[in-house]
MDAnalysis code that builds the backbone (N, CA, C; Angstrom):
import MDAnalysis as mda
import numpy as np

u = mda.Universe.empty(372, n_residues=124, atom_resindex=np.repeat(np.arange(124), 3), trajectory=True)
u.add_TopologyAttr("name", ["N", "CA", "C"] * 124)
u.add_TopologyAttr("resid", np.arange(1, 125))
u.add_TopologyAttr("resname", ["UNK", "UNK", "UNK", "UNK", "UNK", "UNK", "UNK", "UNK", "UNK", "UNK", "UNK", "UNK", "UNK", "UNK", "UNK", "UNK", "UNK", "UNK", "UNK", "UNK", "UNK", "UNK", "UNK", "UNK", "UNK", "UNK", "UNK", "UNK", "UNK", "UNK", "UNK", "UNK", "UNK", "UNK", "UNK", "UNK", "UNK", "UNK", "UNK", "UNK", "UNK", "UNK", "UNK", "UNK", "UNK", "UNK", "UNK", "UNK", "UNK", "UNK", "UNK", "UNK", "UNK", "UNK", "UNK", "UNK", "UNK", "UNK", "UNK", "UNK", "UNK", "UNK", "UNK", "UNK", "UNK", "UNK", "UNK", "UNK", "UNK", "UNK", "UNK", "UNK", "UNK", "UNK", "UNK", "UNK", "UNK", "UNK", "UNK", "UNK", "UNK", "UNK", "UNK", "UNK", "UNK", "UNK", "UNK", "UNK", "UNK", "UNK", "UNK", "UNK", "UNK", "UNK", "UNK", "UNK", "UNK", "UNK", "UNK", "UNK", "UNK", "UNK", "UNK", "UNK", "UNK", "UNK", "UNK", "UNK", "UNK", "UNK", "UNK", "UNK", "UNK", "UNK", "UNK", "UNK", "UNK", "UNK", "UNK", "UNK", "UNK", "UNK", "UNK", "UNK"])
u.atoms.positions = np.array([
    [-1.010, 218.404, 48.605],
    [-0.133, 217.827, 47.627],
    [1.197, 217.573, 48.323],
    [2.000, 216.611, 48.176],
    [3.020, 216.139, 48.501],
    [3.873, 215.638, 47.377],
    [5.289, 215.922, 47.435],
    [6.032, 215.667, 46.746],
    [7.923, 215.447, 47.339],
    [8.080, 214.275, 47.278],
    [9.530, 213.659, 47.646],
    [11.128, 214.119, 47.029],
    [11.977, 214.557, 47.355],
    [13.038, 214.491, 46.462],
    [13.836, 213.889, 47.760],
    [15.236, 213.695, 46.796],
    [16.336, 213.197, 47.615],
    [17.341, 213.911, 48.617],
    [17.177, 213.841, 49.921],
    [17.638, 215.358, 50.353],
    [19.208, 215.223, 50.570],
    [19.873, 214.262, 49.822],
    [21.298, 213.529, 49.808],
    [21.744, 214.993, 48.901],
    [20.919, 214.515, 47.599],
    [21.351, 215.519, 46.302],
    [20.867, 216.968, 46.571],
    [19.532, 217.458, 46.767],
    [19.068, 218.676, 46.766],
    [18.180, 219.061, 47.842],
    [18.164, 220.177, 48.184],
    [17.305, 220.887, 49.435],
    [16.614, 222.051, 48.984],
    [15.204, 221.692, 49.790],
    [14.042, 223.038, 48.945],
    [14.628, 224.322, 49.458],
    [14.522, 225.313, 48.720],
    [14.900, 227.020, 48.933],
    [14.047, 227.646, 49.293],
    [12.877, 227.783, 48.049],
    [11.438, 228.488, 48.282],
    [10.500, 227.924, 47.247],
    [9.368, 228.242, 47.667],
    [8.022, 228.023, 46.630],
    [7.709, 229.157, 46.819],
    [6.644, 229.187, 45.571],
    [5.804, 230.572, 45.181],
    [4.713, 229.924, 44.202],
    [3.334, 230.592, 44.741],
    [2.186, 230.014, 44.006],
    [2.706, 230.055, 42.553],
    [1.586, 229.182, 41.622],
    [1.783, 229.218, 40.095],
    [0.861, 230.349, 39.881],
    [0.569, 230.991, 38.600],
    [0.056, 231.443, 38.053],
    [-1.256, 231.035, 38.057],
    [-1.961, 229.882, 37.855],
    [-3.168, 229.614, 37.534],
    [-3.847, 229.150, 38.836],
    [-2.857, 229.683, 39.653],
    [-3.213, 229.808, 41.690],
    [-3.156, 231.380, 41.747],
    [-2.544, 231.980, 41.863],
    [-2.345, 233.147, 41.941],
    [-3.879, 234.365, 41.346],
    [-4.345, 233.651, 40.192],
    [-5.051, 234.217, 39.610],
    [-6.808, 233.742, 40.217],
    [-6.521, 232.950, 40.885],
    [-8.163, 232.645, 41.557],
    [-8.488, 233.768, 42.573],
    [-9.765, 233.588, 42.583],
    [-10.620, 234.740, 43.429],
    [-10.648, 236.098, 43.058],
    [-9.877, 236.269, 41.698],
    [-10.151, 237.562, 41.162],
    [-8.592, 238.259, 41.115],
    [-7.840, 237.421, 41.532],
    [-6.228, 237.639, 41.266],
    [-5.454, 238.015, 42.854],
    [-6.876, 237.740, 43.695],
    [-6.263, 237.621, 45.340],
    [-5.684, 236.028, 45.955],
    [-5.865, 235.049, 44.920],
    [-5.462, 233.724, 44.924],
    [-6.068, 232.526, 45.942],
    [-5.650, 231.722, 46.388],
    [-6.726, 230.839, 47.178],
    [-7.133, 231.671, 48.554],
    [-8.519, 230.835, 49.116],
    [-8.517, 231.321, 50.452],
    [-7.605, 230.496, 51.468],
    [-6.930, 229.534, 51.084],
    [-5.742, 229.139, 51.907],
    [-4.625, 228.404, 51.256],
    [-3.494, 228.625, 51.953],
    [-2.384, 227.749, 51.142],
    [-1.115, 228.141, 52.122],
    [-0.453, 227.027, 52.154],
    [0.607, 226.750, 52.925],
    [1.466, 225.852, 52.946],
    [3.014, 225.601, 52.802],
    [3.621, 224.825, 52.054],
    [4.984, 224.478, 53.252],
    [5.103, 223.250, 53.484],
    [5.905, 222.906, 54.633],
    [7.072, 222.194, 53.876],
    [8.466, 221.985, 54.671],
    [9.359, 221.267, 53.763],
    [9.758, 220.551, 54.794],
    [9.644, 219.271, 55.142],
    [9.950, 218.219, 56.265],
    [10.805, 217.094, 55.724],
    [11.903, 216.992, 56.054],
    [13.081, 215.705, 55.523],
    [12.681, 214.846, 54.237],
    [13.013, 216.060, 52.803],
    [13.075, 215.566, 51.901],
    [11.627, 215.552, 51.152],
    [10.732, 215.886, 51.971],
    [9.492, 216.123, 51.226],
    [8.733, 217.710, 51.423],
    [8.207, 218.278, 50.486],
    [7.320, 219.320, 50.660],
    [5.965, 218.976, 50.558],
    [5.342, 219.188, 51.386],
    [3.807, 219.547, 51.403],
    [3.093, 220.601, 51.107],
    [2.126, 220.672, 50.368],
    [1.401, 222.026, 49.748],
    [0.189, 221.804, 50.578],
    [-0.717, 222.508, 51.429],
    [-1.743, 222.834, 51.670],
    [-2.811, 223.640, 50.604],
    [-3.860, 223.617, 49.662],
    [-4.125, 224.516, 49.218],
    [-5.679, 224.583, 49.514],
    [-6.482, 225.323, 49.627],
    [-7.978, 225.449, 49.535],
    [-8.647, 226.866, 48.238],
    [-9.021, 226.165, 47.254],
    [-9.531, 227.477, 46.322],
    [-10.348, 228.456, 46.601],
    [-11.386, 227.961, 47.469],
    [-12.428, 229.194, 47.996],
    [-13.364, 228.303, 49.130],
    [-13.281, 228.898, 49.961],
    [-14.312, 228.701, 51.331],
    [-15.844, 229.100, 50.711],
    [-16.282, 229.774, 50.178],
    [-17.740, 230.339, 49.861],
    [-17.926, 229.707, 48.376],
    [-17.107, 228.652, 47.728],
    [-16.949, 228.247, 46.349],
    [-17.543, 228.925, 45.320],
    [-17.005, 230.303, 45.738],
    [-16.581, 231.684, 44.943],
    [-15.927, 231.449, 43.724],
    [-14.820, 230.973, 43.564],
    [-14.031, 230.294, 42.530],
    [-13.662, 229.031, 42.020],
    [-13.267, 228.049, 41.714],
    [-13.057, 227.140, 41.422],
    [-11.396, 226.759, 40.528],
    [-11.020, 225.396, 40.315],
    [-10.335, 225.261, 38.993],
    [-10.409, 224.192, 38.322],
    [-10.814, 224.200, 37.601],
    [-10.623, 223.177, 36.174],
    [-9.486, 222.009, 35.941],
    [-9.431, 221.565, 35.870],
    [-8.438, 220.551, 35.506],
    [-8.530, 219.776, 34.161],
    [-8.924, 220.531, 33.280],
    [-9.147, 220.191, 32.012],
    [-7.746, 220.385, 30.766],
    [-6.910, 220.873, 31.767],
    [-5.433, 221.078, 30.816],
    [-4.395, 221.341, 32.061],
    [-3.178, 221.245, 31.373],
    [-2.287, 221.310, 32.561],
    [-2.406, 222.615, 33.143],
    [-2.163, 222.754, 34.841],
    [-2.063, 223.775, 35.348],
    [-0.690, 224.112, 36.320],
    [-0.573, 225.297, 36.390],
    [0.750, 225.665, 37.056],
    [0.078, 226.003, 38.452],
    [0.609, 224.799, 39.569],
    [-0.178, 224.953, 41.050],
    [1.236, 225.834, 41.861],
    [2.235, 224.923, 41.437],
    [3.220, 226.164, 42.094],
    [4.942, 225.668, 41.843],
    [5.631, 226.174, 41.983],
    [6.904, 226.834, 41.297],
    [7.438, 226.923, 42.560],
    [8.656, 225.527, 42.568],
    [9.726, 225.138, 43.565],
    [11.037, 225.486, 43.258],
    [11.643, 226.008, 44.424],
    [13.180, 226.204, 43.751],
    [13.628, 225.241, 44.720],
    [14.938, 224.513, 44.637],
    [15.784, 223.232, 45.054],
    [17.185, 224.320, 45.208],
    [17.963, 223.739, 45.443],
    [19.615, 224.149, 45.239],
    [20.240, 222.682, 45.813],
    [21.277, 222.834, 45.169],
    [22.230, 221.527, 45.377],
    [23.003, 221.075, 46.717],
    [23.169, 220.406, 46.829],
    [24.145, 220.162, 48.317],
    [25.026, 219.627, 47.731],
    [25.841, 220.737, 48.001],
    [27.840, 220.774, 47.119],
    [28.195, 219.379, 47.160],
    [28.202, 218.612, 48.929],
    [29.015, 217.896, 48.693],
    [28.423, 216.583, 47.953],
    [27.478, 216.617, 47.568],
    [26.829, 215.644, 46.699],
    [27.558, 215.953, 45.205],
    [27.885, 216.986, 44.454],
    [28.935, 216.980, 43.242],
    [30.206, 217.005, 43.640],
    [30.805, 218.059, 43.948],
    [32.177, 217.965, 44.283],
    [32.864, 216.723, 43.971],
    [34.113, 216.625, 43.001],
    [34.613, 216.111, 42.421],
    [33.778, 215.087, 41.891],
    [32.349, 215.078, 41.429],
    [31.749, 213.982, 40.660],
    [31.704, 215.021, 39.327],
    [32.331, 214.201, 38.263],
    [32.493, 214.837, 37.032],
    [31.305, 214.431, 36.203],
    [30.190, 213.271, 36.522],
    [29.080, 212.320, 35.619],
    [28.077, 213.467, 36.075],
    [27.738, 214.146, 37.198],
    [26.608, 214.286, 37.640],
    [26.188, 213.112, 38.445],
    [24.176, 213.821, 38.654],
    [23.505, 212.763, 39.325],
    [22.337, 213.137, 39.187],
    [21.364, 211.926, 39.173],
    [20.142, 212.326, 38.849],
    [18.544, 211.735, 40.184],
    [17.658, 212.209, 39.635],
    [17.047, 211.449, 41.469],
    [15.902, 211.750, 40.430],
    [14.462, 211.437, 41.099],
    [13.212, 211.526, 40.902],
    [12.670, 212.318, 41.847],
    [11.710, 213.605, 41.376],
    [10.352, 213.629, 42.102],
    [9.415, 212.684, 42.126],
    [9.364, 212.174, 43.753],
    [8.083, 211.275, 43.744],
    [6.670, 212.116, 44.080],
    [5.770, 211.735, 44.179],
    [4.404, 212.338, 44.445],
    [4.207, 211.460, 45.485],
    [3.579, 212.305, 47.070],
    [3.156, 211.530, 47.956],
    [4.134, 211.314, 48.979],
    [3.899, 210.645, 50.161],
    [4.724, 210.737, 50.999],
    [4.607, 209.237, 51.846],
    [4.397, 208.099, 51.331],
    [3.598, 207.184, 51.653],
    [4.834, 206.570, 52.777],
    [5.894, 206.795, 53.258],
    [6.811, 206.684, 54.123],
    [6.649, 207.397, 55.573],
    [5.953, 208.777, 55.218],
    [5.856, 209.090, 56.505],
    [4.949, 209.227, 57.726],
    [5.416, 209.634, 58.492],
    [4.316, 209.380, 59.382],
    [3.625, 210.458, 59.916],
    [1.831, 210.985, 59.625],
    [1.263, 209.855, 58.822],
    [1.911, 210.043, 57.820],
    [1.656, 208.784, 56.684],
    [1.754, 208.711, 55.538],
    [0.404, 209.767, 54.909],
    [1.034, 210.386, 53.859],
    [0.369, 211.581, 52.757],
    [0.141, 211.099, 51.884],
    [-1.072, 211.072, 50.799],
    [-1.153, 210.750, 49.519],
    [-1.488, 212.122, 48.835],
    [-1.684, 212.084, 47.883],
    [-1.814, 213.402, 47.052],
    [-3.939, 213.008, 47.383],
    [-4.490, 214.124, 47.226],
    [-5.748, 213.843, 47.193],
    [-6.848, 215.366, 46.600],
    [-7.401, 214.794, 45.734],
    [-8.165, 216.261, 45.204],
    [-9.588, 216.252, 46.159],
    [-10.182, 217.042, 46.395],
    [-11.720, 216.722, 46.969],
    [-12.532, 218.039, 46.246],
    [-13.536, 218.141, 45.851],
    [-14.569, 218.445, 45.112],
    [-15.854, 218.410, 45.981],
    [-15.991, 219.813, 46.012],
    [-17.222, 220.072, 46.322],
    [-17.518, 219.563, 48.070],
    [-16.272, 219.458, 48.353],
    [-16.821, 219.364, 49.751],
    [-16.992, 217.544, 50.677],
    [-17.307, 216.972, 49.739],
    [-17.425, 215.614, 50.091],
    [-16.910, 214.623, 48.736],
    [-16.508, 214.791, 47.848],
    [-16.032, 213.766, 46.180],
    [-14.540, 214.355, 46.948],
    [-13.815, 213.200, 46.301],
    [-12.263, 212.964, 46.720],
    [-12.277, 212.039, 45.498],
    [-10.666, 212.287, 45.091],
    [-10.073, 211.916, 43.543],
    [-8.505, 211.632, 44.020],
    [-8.573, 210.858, 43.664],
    [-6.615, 210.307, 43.539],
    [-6.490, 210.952, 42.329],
    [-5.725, 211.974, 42.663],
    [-5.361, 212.066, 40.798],
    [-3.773, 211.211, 40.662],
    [-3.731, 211.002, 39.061],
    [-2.633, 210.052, 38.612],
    [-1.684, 210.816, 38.310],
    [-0.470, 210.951, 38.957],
    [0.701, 211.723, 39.078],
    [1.960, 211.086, 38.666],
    [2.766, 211.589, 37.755],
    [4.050, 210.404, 37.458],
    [5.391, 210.616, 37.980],
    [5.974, 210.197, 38.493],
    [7.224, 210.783, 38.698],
    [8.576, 211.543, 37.735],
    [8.857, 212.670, 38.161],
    [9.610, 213.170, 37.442],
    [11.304, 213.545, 37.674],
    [11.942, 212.977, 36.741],
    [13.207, 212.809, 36.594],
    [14.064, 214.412, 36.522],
    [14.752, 214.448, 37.538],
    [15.855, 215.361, 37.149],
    [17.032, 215.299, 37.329],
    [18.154, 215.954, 36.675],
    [19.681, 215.414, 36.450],
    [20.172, 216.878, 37.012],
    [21.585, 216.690, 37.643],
    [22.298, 217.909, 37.937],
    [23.506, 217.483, 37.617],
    [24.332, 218.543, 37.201],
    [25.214, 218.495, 36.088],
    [25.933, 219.188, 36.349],
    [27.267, 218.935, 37.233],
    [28.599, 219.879, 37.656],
    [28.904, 220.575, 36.465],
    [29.205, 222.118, 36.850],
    [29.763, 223.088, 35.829],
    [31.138, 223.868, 36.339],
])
């Protein structure tokens, strides 16, 4: 999984699996996962089970994992409006270019449809 922000406005801190990661394989969580943060984008590595011991569903929303950001001051400092940017999904800029990609069972691969999401930061 790949996901873009603006590294003008904000810079990743940490990730930590979600909950409905955390809880696969019996609450020992995937058999792999690893999460890189390269100029403005993070990459998630994840694999649910090598022996397809476990699985997950995608039949309702799930919590894959839980990013913290923090601001880069001089991006507010004396801006009294704020500013706002998008999470994009994907990394189709870099090199290589990343797409988001599910695979199933070993050989089925799925684009899943991902939207971009808006966030605002707001000098206090």
């Amino acid at each position: 999984m790949a996901i873009q922000h603006d590294p003008a406005l904000i810079t990743y801190a940490d990730s930590a699996q979600g909950i409905d990661i955390e809880m696969l394989n019996g609450g020992s969580g995937p058999d792999f996962w690893a999460v890189n943060s390269l100029d403005g984008t993070i990459l998630i590595g994840l694999l649910v089970s090598f022996s397809v011991a476990d699985f997950l569903t995608c039949d309702e929303q799930r919590e894959i994992v839980v990013i913290d950001f923090v601001t880069v001051p001089a991006a507010l400092q004396g801006n009294i409006d704020g500013a706002s940017g998008f999470f994009e999904w994907g990394n189709p800029e870099g090199t290589p270019p990343l797409d988001n990609l599910i695979v199933i069972d070993g050989t089925t691969s799925v684009d899943p449809v991902m939207e971009p999401i808006l966030y605002e930061l707001t000098p206090q």
